[in-house]
N, C-alpha and C positions, 0 to 999 in steps of 0.2 A: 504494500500500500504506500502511497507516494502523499507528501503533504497538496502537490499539485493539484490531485484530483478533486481537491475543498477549498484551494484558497486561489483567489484572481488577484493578478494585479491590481485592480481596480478597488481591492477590499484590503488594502494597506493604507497607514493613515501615518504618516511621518510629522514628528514634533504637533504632537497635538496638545493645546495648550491646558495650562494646569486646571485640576478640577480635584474633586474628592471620590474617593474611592466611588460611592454612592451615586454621584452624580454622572462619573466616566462610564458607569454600569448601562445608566439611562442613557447614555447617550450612545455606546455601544448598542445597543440594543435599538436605539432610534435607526442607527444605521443598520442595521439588520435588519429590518420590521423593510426597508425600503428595497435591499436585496431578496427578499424572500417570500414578499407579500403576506406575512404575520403580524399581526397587530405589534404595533410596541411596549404596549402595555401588558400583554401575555409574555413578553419574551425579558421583558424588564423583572417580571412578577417571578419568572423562575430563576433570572441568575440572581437576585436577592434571596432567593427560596433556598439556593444550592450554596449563595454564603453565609448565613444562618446557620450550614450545618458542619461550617468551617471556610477558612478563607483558602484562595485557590490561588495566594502567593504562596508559591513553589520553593521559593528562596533566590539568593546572587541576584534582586532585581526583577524576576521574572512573577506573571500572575498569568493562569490560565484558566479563565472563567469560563463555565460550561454547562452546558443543562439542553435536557431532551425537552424537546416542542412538538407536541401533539399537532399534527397536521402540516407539520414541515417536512416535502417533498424530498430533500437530500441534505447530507449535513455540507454547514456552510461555517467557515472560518474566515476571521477578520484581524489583524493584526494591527496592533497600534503601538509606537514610538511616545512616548510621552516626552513635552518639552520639560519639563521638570517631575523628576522622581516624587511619587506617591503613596501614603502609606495606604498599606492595604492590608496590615495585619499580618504578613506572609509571617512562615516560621520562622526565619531567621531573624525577624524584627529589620529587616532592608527594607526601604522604600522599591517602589516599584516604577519603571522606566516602560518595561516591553512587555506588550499585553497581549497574550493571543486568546480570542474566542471562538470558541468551537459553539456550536448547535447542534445536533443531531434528531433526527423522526426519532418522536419518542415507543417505536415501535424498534429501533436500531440501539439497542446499550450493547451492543457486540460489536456493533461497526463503532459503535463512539467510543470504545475503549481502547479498542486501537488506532484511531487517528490520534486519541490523547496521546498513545504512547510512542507514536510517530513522533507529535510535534515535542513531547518530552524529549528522544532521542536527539532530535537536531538543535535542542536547547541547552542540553548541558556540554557539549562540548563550549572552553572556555572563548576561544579564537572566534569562533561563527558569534557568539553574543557580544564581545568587542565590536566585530565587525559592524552589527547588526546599530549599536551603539551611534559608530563613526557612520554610519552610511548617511550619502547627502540625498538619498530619495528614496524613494515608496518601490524603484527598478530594482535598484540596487538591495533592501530587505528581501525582495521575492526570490532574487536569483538566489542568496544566500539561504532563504530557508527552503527551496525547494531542488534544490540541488542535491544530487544521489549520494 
């Protein structure tokens, strides 16, 4: 499984400006609701549902927020650059910079388990997160995280 097959160019969002955990959710998910044709208020309502039962900063920076939406067609990932580091409660108590969200049909927690562990693998190596860091565009993230 390739991160390719979930995530478009067009669903990278480089130096998005600061906002609160809470708020980056809803706005994520505003962006989402317009990829996917899902209310944004259902897809809002589950990643607050799904941080509630713990936060899904990962650690070193990274958050990977995720939750299954009933009546979404195929899973869709959205990756976001933050211009300023965010707390988001991750375990390591690190603010959070790079945000990737996943959706998956809440009919798929087999296929959303392995995209998760997809974009896990391409995330903890140290160099691609640097990269990911320094990159001057939204081109430049995708090559990097969907590269073999």
């Amino acid at each position: 499984m390739q991160l390719s097959d979930h995530l478009a160019l067009e669903n990278i969002a480089v130096d998005l400006p600061f906002v609160s955990k809470h708020k980056l959710l809803r706005q994520l998910a505003d962006m989402s609701s317009l990829k996917s044709g899902i209310d944004a208020g259902i897809i809002a309502k589950a990643l607050l549902a799904r941080e509630n039962l713990g936060s899904t900063g990962i650690g070193r920076g990274i958050a990977i927020p995720h939750a299954l939406i009933e009546g979404l067609p195929k899973s869709l990932a959205l990756v976001a650059r933050l211009a300023r580091p965010i707390d988001f409660e991750a375990v390591d108590d690190i603010p959070v910079d790079i945000v990737v969200l996943l959706l998956s049909p809440a009919s798929g927690q087999g296929q959303n388990l392995n995209i998760l562990s997809c974009i896990a693998r391409q995330l903890r190596d140290d160099h691609t997160v640097g990269a990911i860091r320094a990159a001057r565009s939204a081109e430049e993230v995708f090559v990097l995280l969907t590269r073999s």
